[in-house]
N, C-alpha and C positions, 0 to 999 in steps of 0.2 A: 504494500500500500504506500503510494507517495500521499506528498504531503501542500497545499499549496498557499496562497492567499489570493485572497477575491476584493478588489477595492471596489467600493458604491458609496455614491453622494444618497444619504441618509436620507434631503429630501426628495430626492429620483426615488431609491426603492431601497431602503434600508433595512435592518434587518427585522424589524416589527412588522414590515411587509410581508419578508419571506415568513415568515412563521403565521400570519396571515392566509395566505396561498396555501402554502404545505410542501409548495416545490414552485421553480419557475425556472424559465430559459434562460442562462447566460448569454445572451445575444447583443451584439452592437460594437462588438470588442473590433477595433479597425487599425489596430499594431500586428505587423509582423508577427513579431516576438512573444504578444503575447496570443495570439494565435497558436503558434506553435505549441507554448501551456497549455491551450484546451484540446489540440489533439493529441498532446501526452497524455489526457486525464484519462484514469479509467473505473470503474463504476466499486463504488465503498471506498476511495479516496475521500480525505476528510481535506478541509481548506479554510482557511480563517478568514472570517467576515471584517473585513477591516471595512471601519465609516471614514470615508475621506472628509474633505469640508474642512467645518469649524471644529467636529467632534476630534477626527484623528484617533481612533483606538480602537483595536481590535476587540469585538464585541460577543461573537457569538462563533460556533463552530459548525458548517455545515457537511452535508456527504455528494459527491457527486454522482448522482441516479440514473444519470446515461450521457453514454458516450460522444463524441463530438460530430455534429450531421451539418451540413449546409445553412450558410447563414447570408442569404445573398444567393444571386444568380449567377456571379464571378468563380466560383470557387473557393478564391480566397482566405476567405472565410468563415469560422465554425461557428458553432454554441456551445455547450453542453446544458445537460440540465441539472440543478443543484437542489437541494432538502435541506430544510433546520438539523439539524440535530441535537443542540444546548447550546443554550448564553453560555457564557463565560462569568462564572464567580463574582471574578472582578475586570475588568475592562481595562486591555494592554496597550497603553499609549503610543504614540510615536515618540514622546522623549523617553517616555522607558524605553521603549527599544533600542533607543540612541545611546542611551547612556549604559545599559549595558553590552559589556567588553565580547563577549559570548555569542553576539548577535551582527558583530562587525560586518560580516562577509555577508549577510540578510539579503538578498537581490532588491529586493523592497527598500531596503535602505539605501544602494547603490543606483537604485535606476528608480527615480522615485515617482516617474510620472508614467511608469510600468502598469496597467490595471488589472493583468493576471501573473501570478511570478511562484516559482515554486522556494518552497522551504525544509531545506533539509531535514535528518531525523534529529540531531541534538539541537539545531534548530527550533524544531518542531516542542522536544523535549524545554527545554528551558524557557519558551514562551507558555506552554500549558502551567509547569510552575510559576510565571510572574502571572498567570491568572488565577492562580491557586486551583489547579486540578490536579 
């Protein structure tokens, strides 16, 4: 199972939305790069609900529920479809992330206007403890 993060402006579709819903299409995503994250996904991947915006904090944990299909007529472009699965404890800022040393190499940190990016396993592991899981 990889591991990813998902950015969404809170007031476009955040994550009281998706849990809302019950699931919805990750669609619209128009980078490269992070295209190519949604056709690495693959279905019981989990991925973290980061709110871009004002809020900035990873909020909630979803699963990805299907694979990556046509998004557009071009090809170019995917979706996936994503599911709640738990908030998060507590809510993992972007200064926290910054400020710890553990999370340096973060893709998210490094390419920050990225809106899909994967996140490694001690990655993964040290952000679920700064949420208290």
């Amino acid at each position: 199972m990889a591991h990813w993060l998902l950015k969404s402006e809170p007031d476009s579709y955040g994550w009281d939305d998706l849990v809302r819903d019950g699931a919805t299409e990750w669609d619209g995503v128009r980078n490269a790069a992070a295209a190519g994250h949604l056709r690495a996904m693959a279905v019981g991947d989990r991925a973290l609900f980061y709110h871009s915006g004002k809020d900035k904090a990873a909020v909630g944990i979803a699963t990805i529920s299907r694979t990556a299909r046509a998004d557009g007529d071009d090809g170019r472009w995917v979706s996936v479809q994503v599911s709640p699965d738990r908030p998060l404890p507590r809510p993992v800022t972007l200064a926290a992330m910054k400020a710890e040393p553990a999370l340096a190499a973060l893709p998210m940190l490094r390419q920050s206007r990225l809106s899909v990016s994967p996140v490694g396993e001690a990655e993964w592991a040290v952000l679920m403890a700064m949420a208290g899981l």
